[in-house]
KEPAFI-233488 format. One record per residue (C-alpha): residue number from 0; residue in one letter; y, x, z. Coordinates in steps of 0.2 Angstrom, whole numbers, plus 5000, padded with zeros to 4 digits. Example, Ala and Ser with C-alpha at 12.3 -4.5 7.8 and 13.67 -1.06 7.14 Angstrom:
2
     n   res   north   east     up
     0     A    4978   5062   5039
     1     S    4995   5068   5036
END
This chain:
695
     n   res   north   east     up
     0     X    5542   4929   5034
     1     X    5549   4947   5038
     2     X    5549   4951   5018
     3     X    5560   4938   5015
     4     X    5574   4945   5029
     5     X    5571   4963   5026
     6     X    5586   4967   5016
     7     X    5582   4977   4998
     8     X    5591   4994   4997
     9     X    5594   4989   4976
    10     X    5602   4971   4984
    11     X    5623   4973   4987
    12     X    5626   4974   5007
    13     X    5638   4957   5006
    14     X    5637   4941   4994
    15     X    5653   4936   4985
    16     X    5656   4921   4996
    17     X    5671   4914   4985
    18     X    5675   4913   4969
    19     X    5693   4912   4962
    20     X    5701   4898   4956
    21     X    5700   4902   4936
    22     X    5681   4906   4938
    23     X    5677   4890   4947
    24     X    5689   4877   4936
    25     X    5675   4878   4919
    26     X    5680   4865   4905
    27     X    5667   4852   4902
    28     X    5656   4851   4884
    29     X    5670   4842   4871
    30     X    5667   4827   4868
    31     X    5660   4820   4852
    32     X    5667   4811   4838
    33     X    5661   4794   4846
    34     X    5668   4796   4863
    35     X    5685   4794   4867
    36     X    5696   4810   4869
    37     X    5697   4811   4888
    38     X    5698   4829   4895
    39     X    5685   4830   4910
    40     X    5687   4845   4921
    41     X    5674   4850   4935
    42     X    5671   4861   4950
    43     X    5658   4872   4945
    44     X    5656   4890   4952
    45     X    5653   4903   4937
    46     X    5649   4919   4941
    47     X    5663   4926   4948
    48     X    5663   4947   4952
    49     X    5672   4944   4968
    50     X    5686   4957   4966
    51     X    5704   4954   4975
    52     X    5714   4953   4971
    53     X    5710   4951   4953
    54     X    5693   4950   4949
    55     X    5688   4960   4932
    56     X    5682   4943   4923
    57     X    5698   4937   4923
    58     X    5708   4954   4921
    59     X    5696   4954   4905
    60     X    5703   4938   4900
    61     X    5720   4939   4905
    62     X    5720   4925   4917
    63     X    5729   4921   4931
    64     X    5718   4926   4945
    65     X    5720   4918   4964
    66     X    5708   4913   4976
    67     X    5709   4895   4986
    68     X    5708   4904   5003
    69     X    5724   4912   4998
    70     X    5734   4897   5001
    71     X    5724   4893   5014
    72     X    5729   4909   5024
    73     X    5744   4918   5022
    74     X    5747   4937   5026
    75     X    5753   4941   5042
    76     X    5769   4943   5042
    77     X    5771   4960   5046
    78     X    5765   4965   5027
    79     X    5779   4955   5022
    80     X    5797   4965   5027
    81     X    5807   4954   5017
    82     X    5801   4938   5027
    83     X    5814   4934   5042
    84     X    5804   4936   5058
    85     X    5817   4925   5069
    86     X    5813   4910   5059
    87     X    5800   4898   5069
    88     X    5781   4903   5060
    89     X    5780   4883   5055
    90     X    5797   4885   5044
    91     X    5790   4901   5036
    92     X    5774   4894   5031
    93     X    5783   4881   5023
    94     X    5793   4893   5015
    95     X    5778   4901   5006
    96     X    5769   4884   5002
    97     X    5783   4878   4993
    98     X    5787   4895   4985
    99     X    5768   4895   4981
   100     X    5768   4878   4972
   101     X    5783   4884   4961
   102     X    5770   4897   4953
   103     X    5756   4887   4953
   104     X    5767   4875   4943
   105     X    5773   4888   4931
   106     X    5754   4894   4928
   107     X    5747   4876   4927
   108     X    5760   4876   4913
   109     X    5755   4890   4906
   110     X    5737   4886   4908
   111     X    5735   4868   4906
   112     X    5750   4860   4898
   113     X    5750   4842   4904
   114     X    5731   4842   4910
   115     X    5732   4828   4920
   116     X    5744   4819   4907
   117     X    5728   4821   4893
   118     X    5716   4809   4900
   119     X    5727   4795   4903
   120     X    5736   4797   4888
   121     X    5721   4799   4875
   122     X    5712   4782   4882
   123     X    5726   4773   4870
   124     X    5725   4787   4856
   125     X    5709   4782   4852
   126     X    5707   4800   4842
   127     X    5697   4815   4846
   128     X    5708   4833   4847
   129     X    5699   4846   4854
   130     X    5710   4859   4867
   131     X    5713   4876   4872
   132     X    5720   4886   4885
   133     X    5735   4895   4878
   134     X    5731   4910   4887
   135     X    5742   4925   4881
   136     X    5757   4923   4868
   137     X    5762   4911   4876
   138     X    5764   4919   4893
   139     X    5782   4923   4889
   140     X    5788   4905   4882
   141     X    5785   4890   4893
   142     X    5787   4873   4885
   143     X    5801   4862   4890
   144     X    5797   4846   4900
   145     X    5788   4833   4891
   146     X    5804   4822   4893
   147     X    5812   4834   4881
   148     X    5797   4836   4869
   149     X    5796   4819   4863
   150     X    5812   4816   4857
   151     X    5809   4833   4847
   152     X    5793   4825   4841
   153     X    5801   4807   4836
   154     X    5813   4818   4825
   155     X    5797   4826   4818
   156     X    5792   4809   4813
   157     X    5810   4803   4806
   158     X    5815   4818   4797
   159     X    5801   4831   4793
   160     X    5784   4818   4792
   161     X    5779   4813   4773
   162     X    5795   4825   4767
   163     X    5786   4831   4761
   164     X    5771   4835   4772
   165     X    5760   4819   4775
   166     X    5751   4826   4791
   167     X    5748   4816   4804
   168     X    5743   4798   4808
   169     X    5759   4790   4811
   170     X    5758   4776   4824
   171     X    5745   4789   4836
   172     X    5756   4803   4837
   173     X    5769   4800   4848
   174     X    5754   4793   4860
   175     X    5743   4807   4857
   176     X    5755   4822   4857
   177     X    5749   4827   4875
   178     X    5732   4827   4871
   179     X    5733   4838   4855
   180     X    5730   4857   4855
   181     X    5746   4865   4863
   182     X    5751   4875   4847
   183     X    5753   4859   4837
   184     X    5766   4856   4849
   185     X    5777   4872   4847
   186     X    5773   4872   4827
   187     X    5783   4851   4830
   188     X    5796   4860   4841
   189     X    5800   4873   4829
   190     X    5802   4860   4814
   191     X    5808   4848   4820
   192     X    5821   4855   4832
   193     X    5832   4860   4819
   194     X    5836   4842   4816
   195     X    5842   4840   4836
   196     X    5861   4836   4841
   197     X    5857   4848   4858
   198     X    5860   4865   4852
   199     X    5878   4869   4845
   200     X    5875   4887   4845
   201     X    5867   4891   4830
   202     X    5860   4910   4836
   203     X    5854   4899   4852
   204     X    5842   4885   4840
   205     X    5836   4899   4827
   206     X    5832   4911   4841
   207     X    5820   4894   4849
   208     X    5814   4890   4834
   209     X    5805   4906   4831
   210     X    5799   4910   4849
   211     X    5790   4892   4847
   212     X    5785   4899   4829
   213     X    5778   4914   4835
   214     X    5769   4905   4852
   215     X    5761   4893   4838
   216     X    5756   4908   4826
   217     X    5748   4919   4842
   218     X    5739   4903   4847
   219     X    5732   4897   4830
   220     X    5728   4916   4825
   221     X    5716   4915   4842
   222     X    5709   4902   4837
   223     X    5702   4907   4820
   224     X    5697   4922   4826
   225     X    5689   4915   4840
   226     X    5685   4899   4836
   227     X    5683   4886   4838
   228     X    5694   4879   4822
   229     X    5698   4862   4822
   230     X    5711   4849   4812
   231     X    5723   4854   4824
   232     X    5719   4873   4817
   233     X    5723   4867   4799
   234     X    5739   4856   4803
   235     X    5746   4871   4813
   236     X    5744   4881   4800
   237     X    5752   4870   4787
   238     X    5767   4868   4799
   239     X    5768   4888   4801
   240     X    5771   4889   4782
   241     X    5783   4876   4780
   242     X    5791   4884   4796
   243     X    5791   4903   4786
   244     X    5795   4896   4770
   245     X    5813   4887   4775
   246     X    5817   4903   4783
   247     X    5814   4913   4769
   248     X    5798   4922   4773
   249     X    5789   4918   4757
   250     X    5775   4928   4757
   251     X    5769   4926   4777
   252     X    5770   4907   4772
   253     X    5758   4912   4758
   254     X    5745   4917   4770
   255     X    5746   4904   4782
   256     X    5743   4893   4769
   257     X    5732   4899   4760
   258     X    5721   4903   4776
   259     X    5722   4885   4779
   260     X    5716   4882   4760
   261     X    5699   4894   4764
   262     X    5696   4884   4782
   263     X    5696   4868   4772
   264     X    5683   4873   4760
   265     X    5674   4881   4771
   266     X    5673   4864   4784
   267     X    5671   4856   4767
   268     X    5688   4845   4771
   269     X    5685   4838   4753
   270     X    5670   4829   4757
   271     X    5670   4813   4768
   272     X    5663   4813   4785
   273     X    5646   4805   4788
   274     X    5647   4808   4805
   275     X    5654   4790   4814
   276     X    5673   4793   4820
   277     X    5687   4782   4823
   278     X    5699   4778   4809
   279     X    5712   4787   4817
   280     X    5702   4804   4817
   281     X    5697   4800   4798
   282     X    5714   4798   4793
   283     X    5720   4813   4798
   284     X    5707   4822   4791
   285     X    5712   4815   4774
   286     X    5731   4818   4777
   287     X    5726   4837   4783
   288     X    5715   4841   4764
   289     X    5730   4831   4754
   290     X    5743   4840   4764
   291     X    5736   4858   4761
   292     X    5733   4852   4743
   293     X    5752   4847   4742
   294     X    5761   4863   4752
   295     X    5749   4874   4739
   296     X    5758   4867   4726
   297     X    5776   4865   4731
   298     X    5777   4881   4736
   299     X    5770   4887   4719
   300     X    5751   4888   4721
   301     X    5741   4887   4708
   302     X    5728   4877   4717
   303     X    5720   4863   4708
   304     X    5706   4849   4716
   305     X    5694   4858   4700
   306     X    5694   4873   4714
   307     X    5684   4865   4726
   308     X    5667   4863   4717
   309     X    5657   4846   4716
   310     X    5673   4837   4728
   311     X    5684   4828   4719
   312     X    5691   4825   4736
   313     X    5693   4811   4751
   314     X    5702   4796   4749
   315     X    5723   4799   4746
   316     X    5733   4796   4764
   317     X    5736   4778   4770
   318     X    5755   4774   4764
   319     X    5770   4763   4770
   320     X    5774   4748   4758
   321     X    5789   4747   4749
   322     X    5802   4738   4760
   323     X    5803   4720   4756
   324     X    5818   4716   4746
   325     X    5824   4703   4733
   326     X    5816   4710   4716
   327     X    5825   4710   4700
   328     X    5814   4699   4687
   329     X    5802   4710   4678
   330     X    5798   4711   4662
   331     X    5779   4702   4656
   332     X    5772   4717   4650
   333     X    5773   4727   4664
   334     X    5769   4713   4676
   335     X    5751   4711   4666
   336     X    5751   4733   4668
   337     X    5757   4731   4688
   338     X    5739   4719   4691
   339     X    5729   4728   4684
   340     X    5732   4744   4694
   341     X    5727   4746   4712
   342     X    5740   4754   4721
   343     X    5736   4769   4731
   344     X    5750   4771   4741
   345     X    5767   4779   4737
   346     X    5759   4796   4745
   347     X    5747   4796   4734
   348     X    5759   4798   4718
   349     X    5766   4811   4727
   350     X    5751   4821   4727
   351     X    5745   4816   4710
   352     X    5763   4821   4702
   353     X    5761   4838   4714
   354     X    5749   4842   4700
   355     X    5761   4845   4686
   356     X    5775   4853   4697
   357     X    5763   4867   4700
   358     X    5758   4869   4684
   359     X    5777   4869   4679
   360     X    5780   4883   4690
   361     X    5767   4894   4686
   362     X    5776   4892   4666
   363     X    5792   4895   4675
   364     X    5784   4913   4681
   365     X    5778   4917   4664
   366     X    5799   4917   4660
   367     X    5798   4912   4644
   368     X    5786   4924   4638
   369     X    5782   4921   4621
   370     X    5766   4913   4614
   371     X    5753   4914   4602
   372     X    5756   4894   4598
   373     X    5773   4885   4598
   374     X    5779   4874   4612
   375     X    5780   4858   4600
   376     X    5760   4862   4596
   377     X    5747   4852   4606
   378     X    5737   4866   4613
   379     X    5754   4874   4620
   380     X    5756   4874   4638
   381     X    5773   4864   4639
   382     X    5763   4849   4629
   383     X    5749   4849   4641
   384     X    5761   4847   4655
   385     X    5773   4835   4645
   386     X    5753   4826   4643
   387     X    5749   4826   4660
   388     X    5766   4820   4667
   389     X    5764   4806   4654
   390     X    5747   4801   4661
   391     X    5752   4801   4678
   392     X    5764   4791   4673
   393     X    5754   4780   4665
   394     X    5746   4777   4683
   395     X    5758   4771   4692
   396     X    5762   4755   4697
   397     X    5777   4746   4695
   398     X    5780   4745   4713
   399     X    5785   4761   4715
   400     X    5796   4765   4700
   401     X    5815   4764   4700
   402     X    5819   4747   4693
   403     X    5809   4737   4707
   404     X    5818   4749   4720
   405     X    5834   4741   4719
   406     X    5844   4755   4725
   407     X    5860   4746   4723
   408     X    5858   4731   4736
   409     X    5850   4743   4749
   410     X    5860   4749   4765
   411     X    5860   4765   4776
   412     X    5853   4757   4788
   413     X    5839   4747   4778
   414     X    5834   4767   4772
   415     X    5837   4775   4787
   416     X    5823   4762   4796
   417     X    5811   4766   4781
   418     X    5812   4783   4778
   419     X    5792   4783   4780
   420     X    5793   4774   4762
   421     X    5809   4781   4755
   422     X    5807   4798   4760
   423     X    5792   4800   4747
   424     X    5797   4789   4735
   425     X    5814   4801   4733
   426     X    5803   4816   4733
   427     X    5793   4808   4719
   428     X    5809   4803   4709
   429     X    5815   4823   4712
   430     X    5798   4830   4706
   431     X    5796   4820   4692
   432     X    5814   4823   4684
   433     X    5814   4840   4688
   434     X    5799   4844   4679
   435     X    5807   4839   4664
   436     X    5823   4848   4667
   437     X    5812   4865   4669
   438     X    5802   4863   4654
   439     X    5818   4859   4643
   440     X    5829   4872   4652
   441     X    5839   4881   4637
   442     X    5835   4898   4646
   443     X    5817   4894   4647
   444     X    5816   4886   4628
   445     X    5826   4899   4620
   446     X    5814   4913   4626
   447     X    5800   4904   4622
   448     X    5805   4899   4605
   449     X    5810   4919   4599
   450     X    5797   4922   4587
   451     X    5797   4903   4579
   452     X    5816   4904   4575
   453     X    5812   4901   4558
   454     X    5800   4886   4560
   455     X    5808   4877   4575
   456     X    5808   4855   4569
   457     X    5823   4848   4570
   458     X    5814   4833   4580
   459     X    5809   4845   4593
   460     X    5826   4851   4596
   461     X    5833   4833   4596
   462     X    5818   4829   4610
   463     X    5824   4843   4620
   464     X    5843   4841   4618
   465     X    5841   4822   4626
   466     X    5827   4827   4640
   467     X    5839   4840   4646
   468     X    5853   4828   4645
   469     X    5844   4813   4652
   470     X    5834   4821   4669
   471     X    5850   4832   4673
   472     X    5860   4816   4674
   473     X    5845   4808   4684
   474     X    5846   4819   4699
   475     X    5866   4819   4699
   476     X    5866   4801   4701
   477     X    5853   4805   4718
   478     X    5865   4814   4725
   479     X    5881   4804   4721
   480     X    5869   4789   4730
   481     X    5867   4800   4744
   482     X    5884   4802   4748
   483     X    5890   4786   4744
   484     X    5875   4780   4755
   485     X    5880   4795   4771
   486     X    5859   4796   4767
   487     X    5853   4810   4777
   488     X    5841   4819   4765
   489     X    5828   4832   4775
   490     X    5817   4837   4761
   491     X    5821   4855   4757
   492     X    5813   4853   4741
   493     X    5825   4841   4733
   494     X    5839   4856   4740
   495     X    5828   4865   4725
   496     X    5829   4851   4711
   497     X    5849   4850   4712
   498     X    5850   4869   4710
   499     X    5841   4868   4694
   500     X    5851   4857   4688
   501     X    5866   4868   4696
   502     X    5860   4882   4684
   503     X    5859   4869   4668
   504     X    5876   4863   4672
   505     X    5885   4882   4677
   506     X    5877   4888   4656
   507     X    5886   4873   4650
   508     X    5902   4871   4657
   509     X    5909   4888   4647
   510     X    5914   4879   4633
   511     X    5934   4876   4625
   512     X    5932   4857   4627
   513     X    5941   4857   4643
   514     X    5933   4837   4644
   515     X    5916   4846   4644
   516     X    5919   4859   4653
   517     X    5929   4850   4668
   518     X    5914   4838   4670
   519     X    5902   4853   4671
   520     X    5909   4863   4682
   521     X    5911   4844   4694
   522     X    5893   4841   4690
   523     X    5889   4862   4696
   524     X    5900   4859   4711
   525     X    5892   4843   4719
   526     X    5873   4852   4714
   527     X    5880   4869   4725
   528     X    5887   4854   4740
   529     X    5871   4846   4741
   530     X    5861   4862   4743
   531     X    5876   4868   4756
   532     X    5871   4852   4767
   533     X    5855   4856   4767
   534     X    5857   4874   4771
   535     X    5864   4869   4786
   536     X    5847   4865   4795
   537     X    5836   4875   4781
   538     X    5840   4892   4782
   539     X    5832   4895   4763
   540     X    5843   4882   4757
   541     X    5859   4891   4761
   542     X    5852   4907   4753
   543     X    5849   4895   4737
   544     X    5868   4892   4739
   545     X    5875   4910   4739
   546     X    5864   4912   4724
   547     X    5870   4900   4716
   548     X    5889   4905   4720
   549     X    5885   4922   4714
   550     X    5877   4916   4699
   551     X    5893   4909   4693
   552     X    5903   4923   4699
   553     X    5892   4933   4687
   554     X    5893   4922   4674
   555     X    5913   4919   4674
   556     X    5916   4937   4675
   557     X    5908   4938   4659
   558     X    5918   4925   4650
   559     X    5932   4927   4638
   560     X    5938   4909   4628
   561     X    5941   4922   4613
   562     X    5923   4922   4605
   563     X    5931   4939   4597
   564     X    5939   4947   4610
   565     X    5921   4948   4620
   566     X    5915   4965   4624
   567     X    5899   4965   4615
   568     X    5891   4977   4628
   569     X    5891   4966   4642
   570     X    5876   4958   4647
   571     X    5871   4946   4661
   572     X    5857   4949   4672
   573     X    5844   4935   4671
   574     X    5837   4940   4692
   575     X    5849   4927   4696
   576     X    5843   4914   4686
   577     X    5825   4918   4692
   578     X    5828   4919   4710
   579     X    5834   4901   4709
   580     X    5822   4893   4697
   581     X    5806   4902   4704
   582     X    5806   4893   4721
   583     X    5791   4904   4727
   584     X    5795   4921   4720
   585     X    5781   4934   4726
   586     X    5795   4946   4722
   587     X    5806   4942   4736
   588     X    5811   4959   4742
   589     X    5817   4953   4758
   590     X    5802   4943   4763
   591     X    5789   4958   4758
   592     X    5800   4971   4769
   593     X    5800   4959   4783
   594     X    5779   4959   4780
   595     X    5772   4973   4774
   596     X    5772   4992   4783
   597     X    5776   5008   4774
   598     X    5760   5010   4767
   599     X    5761   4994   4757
   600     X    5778   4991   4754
   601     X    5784   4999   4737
   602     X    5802   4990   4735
   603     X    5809   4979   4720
   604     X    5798   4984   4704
   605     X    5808   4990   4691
   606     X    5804   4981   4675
   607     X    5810   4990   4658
   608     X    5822   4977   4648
   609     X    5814   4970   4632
   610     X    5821   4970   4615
   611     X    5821   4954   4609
   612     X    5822   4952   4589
   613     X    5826   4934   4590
   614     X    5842   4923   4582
   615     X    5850   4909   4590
   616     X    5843   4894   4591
   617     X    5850   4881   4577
   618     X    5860   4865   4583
   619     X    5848   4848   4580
   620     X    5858   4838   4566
   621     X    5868   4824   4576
   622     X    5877   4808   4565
   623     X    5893   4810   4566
   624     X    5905   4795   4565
   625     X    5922   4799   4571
   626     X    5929   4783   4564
   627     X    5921   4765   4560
   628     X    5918   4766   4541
   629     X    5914   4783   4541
   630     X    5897   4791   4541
   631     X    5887   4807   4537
   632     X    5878   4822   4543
   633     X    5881   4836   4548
   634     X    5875   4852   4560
   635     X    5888   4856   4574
   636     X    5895   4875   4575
   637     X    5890   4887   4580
   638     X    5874   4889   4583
   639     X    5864   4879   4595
   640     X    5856   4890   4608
   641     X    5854   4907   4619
   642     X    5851   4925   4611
   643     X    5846   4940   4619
   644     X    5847   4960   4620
   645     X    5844   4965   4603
   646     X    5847   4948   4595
   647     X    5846   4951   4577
   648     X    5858   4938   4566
   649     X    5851   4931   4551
   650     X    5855   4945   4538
   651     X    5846   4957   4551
   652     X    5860   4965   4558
   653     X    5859   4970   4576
   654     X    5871   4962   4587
   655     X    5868   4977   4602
   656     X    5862   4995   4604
   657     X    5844   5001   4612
   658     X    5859   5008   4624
   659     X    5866   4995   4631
   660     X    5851   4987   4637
   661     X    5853   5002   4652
   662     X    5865   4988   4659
   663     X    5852   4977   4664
   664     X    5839   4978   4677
   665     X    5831   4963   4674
   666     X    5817   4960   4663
   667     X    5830   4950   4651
   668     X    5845   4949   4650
   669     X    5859   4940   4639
   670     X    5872   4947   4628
   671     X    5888   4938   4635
   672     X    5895   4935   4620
   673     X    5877   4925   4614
   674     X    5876   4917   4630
   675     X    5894   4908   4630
   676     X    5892   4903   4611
   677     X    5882   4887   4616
   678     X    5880   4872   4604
   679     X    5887   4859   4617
   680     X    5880   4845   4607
   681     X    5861   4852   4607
   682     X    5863   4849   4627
   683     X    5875   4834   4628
   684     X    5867   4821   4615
   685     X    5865   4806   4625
   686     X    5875   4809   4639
   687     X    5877   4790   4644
   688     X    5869   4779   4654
   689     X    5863   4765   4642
   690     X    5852   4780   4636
   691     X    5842   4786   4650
   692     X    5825   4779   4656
   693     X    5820   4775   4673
   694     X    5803   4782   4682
END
């Protein structure tokens, strides 16, 4: 038996005896789809190097490293000078155990985040989120008490959930919120907090919102580089870009979701689950795929489902029903239409009319660049989308349209308990008519009708004339029902509608029909209030609202009533329109120098104005009947529409220099006196309500 005593001279002289506390507290395998979410932690002692007072495990890790025989026996108290000697040794151990549990508070905070609050609260969740230690960024911010955080979190689900983001399961977030990965909670905090009464000081909320931002973007960015990515991963992500995009940092929002895109294809997000789960896990799975689907193309993507091969993706997110109300008798036609389509949920129409936004704002990027085939054709891009918004339409039930809604008889209160429902459904109505309002925008038509001046039908200029009419007057009557209603409206993206609409309005009000012009500039005003109300919580927003004041600044500054005592040199600069009608611009200065470094960041690019040998656009023929008895045609003067540098009138004369184009920056830019010489009537054709549709 001596061999097994003799000591080894390659054996170490003394065995670790103890292992720190970090080392020994290991996290048990995660459990599986089947089982409930419970978080079971066990004492198991891993292979600890033993070094004190931190060992180099946990220095490698950056953990918080103690040992349990630390608390067990305090220093003598002569290595402690600052301790007071005279005090009885019983007082001034309990002095340091309760200054010792303040720390280990604060790093079980750190480390844990509500540990012991995960396993009894996820035995009523019923749903499976996986955990992490936030080790690291988020060392410097420490979560307010939980008391706090869910009052955050039901602001979440009032205000920010399904407007327009349908990311989570509704009745299980609340009860799960302390059982999901820690950087969904500080992505929620810095949403949501923006809508919180508690913070007056402005610098004060904007300073929390992005430390929690930038805790939550340390944490996710861990765990895709280090695995393992889960849901939570994705929806964290999805709330980063949302986060970045209202605070103006386009291009970092660009990243975060289009990271979240790859990760889905990757974990092939499209593709249903064969794997057994719980409906709660499922559901959010679908709301994760539709929401990254939906924030690619609100926020300008190009992403369509054809990008994901062979998925035509998972089932469209469960939906609130329309709030039961007495309904206005409907029509038989439509009634046979509404039973014999299956409605999918007011969320779902949302995603589906996503499709044609996106496509409209890639069209608006192309700023009216000229074609090989005319708009009115059917292989142009503006009739595909006109096609695709009618099909969409087409799928719709009457449910969810405007007429069954019966805005009218419904109260503040009745909208505010539903916004689950009426949150979408006025996102929906938003999209749909500003669509319409961006393809039959004059600056965007008039550009892209330059070299088919001569050939332009008089039907498609009468088509255009009332779909500008009609959907401008759409989304006014929104917001006049808003603040008739005191409705709090926290979609950001309906901020973006009204200032298109602001820019339709601003080019029509300079007119010497003082009726016209009055009603304009009331119609401009109301747009530029709404966007100001929501700039109060949307930081984007509000820059939407300076534009649009210096828009019109511009604009007016340009304008003389006298059509010939306008200086035919000045021009107006078209960056202003573009920095309010793109809503995702990759060319935001502000947000790339915020970004990139020296070596990649070049500045604003410096496009060369273009010459455009283009006439205005004619006015469509309107009957015109001043009197009962009397009748007649005739084309309203002058001419209908927009012209631009080196606009050419009909005999071929120039009507400005090469020269004067140096006074533009932009690539187009308007010749003032072209610009204010608008043919009201091509815009103002059916401007009453007993000629608008309803959606």
């Amino acid at each position: 038996m001596e061999h097994r005593t003799s000591a080894s001279p390659e054996r170490p002289a003394k065995r670790v005896r103890q292992a720190c506390e970090p080392c020994r507290l290991v996290l048990d395998s995660p459990p599986s789809l089947t089982c409930p979410a419970n978080v079971l932690f066990r004492r198991k002692k891993a292979k600890c190097p033993g070094e004190q007072p931190v060992c180099s495990l946990c220095a490698r890790l950056r953990q918080q490293c103690m040992y349990a025989e630390e608390r067990r026996r305090p220093p003598p108290l002569e290595e402690n000078p600052g301790v007071n000697t005279s005090l009885p040794r019983s007082q001034t151990l309990e002095g340091r155990l309760l200054s010792l549990e303040d720390k280990l508070g604060t790093v079980i905070t750190h480390l844990g985040v509500g540990t012991n609050h995960r396993s009894s609260s996820s035995e009523t969740s019923g749903a499976h989120f996986s955990t992490l230690d936030p080790s690291g960024p988020s060392s410097s911010i420490i979560l307010p008490p939980w008391e706090e955080i869910f009052p955050i979190a039901k602001l979440y689900l009032e205000f920010c959930e399904s407007q327009p983001l349908p990311l989570f399961h509704r009745p299980a977030f609340i009860p799960s919120l302390q059982t999901r990965d820690i950087e969904i909670v500080y992505a929620v905090l810095a949403l949501a907090l923006r809508f919180s009464d508690s913070y007056e000081d402005v610098n004060l909320l904007t300073e929390l919102v992005n430390s929690y931002a930038e805790v939550a973007r340390g944490l996710v960015m861990k765990r895709v580089s280090e695995g393992p990515v889960e849901i939570s991963t994705l929806q964290c992500l999805c709330l980063l870009s949302l986060v970045d995009f209202t605070n103006g940092n386009t291009h970092r929002s660009s990243i975060h979701s289009s990271l979240a895109m790859n990760l889905a294809q990757c974990a092939n997000l499209g593709v249903e689950t064969r794997v057994p789960t719980n409906d709660v896990y499922l559901e959010e799975r679908r709301r994760c795929f539709w929401s990254i689907c939906l924030l690619k193309r609100l926020h300008g993507g190009d992403f369509s489902i054809l990008d994901l091969p062979d998925v035509g993706g998972p089932p469209y997110p469960q939906s609130a029903p329309r709030p039961a109300r007495m309904l206005s008798p409907a029509p038989s036609t439509p009634g046979v239409r509404r039973s014999e389509l299956q409605d999918q949920g007011i969320i779902a129409y949302v995603v589906m009319m996503s499709e044609a936004f996106s496509r409209t704002a890639r069209y608006v990027r192309h700023r009216g660049r000229p074609g090989n085939v005319p708009p009115w054709s059917p292989h142009s891009e503006y009739s595909k989308i006109l096609a695709l918004q009618m099909d969409l339409e087409t799928r719709m039930p009457l449910t969810h349209r405007f007429k069954p809604a019966n805005l009218g008889d419904r109260s503040l209160e009745e909208l505010q308990a539903h916004r689950e429902y009426w949150g979408p459904w006025f996102l929906n109505q938003f999209m749909y008519h500003t669509i319409l309002c961006l393809l039959n925008h004059p600056l965007l038509l008039s550009l892209s009708l330059r070299t088919f001046r001569n050939t332009i039908p008089e039907i498609f200029l009468q088509h255009t004339s009332d779909l500008i009419s009609s959907h401008t007057t759409w989304i006014i009557y929104f917001i006049n029902y808003f603040q008739e209603r005191s409705f709090l409206v926290s979609d950001p993206f309906l901020g973006y509608s009204a200032a298109v609409v602001a820019t339709i309005e601003l080019q029509l009000s300079f007119t010497d029909d003082m009726t016209i012009r009055e009603d304009k500039r009331n119609r401009f005003t109301k747009c530029v209030k709404f966007v100001q109300e929501l700039g109060r919580r949307w930081p984007h927003m509000a820059r939407f609202a300076q534009r649009l004041q210096h828009l019109e600044d511009a604009v007016s500054a340009t304008y003389q009533s006298d059509p010939g005592a306008q200086n035919q040199s000045l021009l107006i600069d078209l960056s202003r329109f573009w920095e309010i009608l793109e809503y995702s611009s990759n060319s935001d200065v502000d947000s790339a120098r915020r970004l990139f470094g020296k070596s990649l960041y070049t500045g604003p690019s410096l496009v060369a104005a273009e010459v455009s040998q283009t006439s205005p656009l004619p006015a469509p023929t309107r009957l015109n009947m001043p009197n009962e008895g009397s009748s007649g045609y005739h084309s309203e003067q002058p001419g209908a529409n927009i012209a631009f540098v080196g606009t050419h009138d009909y005999s071929g004369n120039s009507l400005v220099s090469p020269q004067q184009l140096a006074l533009s920056n932009d690539e187009y830019s308007i010749l003032a006196t072209n610009f204010f010489s608008q043919g009201q009537e091509f815009l103002r054709g059916g401007d009453t309500w007993d000629n608008i549709g309803n959606f």
